[in-house]
C-alpha positions, 0 to 999 in steps of 0.5 A: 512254362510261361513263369520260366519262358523256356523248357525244363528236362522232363516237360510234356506239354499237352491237352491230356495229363502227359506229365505222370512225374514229379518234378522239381524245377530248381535253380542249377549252372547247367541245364540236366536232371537228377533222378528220384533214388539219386536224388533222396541221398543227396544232401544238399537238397530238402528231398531225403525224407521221400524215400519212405514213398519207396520205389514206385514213387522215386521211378516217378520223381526227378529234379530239372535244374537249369539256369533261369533267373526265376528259379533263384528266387523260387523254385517250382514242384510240377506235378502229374496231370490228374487223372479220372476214374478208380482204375487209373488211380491205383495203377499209380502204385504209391500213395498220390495223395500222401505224396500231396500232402507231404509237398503241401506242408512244405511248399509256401504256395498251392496252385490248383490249374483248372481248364476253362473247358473242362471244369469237373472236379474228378474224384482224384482231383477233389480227394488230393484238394482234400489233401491239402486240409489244413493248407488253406492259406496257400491255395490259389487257383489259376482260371486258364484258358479263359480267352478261348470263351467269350464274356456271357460263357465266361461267368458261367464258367467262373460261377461253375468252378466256385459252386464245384469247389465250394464243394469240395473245399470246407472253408467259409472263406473263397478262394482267390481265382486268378482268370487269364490265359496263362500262355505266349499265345494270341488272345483267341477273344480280346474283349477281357484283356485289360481283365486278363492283364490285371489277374495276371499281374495279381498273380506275379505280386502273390508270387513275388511275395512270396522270396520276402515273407519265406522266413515269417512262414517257417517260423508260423510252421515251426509255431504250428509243430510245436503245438502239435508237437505238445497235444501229441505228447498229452495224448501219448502219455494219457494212452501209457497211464491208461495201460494195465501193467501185465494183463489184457493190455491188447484189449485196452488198447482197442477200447482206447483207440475207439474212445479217442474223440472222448479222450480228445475232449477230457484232454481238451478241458483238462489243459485247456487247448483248442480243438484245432489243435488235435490231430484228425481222429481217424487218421490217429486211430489208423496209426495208434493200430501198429503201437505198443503204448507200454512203450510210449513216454509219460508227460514230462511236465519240464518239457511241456513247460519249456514249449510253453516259454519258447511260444509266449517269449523266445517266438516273439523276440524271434518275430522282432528280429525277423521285422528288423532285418526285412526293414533292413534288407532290399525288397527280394522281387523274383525276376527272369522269365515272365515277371520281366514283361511286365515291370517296366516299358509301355507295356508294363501293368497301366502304362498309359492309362488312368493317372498314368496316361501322357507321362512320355508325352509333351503335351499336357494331357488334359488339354486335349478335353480344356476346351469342353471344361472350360466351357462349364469353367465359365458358367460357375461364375469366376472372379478374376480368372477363379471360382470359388469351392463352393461353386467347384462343390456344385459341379463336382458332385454331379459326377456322383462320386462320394466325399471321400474321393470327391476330396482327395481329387480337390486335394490333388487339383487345387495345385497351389492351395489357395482353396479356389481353381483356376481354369487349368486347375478345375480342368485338372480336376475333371480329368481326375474324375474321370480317371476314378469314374472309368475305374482306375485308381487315383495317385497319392500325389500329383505326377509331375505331367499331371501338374498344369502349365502354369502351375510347373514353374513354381514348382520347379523353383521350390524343389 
């Protein structure tokens, strides 16, 4: 809802889970919905495979279309608020998590929504975060709320929710958490909002990036399935060579099945895979339960090779192609809706602060605080009108900014060059060092309300 800036068909918005249905917000002409049993036949559209979730689950899923500029270059799956408790779980009467992880290896990115007030990890929550195993590089997790506490609660509650999902996440690496109030409402505590404005704007750029990187991931996915694809077929045609021609064929199997973490490791040594390549074990043995393996297919090593071709040579030159024609093609920013507030105008993300601080004004913006410069300008002994940068060395360093910076801010200070400053240069410089010191990032070149007076016209002749 705050992403679109306006209401979709089947949006309830409320404290409690009021969503109990799948939704799949996409780009239409006109604004309506299509229901989930229409919606599985319909061909022009990624969802047929869902039918195999049955009726329970397709009663619950449906498509909002509307005409919003967002959803045409992303669209979004919204799904049913999570509940607490074993008893509401198994009302919902289709697999909650299958359906999960069905979305999770399609979509291009996970947001998982906590509540700055209500932090606990319910158990229907932790087991569809354990769904998502495997999709970890697309998982974001959005802090909302955070207005509605102050600082000192806030890190708190910030050091609550990584503890509770270091839990029930498995990964060495932490998850990046996007803190705001993700909502056109006031701002309940003010003193976080350069914060809040920050993440969010951290948050549109992961989200904009995503319309230009989408062909790079259905090839990383057709990558990921071919691999699979290959160890599969290892394990199917051990299990078929494994089989007795006539008798006790369902007592083999059963040893089979049982002895398949020690076949996972013959096959491992034999051709040379990683064991991250291998299906869970478990859910393999669940499903190795309904099979016949006299009718599995023997390894059919011309295949096997023609994967290996298409993954060491055919996936490169399809990598080359796809970095030719990004380079070649305008960068595909999503627009529309919430991504428009911030792009430009006064308050786009850092207008008028930092480096950026008096671009829509007349005056230099660094004559303001000359006066007190130029009083330290004078006791570092200038010689006609300059000091040397040995002496500028002695002043600056006092900021206790390191080399690296220190030389850049010469660098954008000593406008033309002469290795020495003069009084609206050195001014210059120390206005740079305070931009670095209250934390906001140096430009890369001079911006042209940045340049002192005296040094303009020069400029203006060169160009």
């Amino acid at each position: 809802r705050y992403l679109l800036e306006q209401d979709f068909p089947g949006m309830r918005i409320g404290p409690e889970p009021t969503t109990d249905s799948f939704i799949a917000v996409m780009y239409g002409d006109s604004e309506g919905s299509v229901p989930g049993n229409a919606l599985v036949v319909d061909p022009k559209k990624p969802f047929r495979k869902l039918s195999r979730f049955g009726n329970a689950f397709l009663n619950r899923f449906l498509c909002s279309q509307l005409p919003n500029q967002v959803l045409k270059s992303i669209s979004i799956i919204d799904s049913p608020g999570i509940l607490s408790g074993e008893k509401q779980r198994i009302s919902r009467g289709y697999d909650f998590c299958q359906v999960l992880q069905w979305f999770a290896e399609r979509v291009d990115r996970i947001i998982l929504l906590f509540d700055a007030h209500k932090l606990d990890i319910s158990d229907e929550f932790s087991e569809a975060i354990k769904s998502f195993r495997g999709q970890d590089d697309k998982i974001r997790v959005v802090l909302n709320k955070a207005d509605q506490v102050d600082t000192q609660q806030l890190m708190r509650v910030y050091g609550a929710l990584m503890w509770s999902l270091g839990k029930v996440i498995n990964t060495p690496e932490v998850l990046r958490v996007y803190i705001g109030s993700f909502w056109a409402h006031p701002l309940r505590n003010t003193e976080n909002r350069r914060l809040f404005e920050a993440e969010a704007q951290d948050l549109f750029k992961d989200i904009q990036s995503l319309p230009q990187k989408a062909a790079v991931r259905k090839l990383n996915d057709l990558i990921k399935r071919a691999r699979l694809a290959k160890v599969h077929a290892y394990i199917i045609s051990y299990l078929k060579k494994e089989m007795p021609s006539v008798f006790g064929k369902e007592n083999k199997k059963k040893e089979l099945i049982s002895k398949l973490p020690e076949i996972y490791g013959q096959l491992q040594r034999e051709y040379h895979i990683s064991a991250g390549d291998f299906p869970e074990v478990k859910k393999m043995q669940e499903q190795l339960e309904t099979c016949d393996f006299t009718k599995f297919h023997s390894l059919k090593p011309k295949l096997i090779e023609a994967v290996d071709n298409m993954l060491a040579n055919k996936i490169a030159s399809l990598m080359s192609l796809i970095s030719q024609e990004e380079s070649n093609m305008p960068t595909e920013l999503v627009h529309g809706g919430a991504f428009d507030g911030t792009m430009a105008g006064p308050f786009g993300q850092g207008y008028g602060e930092g480096a950026k601080e008096g671009a829509d004004e007349d005056e230099w913006v660094v004559a303001k605080d000359k006066p007190t410069y130029d009083e330290i300008f004078y006791t570092l002994s200038p010689i006609n009108g300059k000091i040397s940068g040995i002496n500028a060395k002695k002043e600056m360093v006092t900021s206790k900014l390191p080399n690296s910076v220190l030389g850049k801010i010469w660098k954008l200070a000593d406008c033309d060059g002469d290795g020495m400053l003069d009084d609206e240069e050195f001014a210059l410089a120390k206005h740079l060092i305070k931009i670095k010191l209250d934390g906001y990032e140096l430009p890369g070149t001079l911006p042209p309300h940045l340049v002192p007076p005296s040094h303009r016209k020069p400029l203006q002749t060169a160009e």
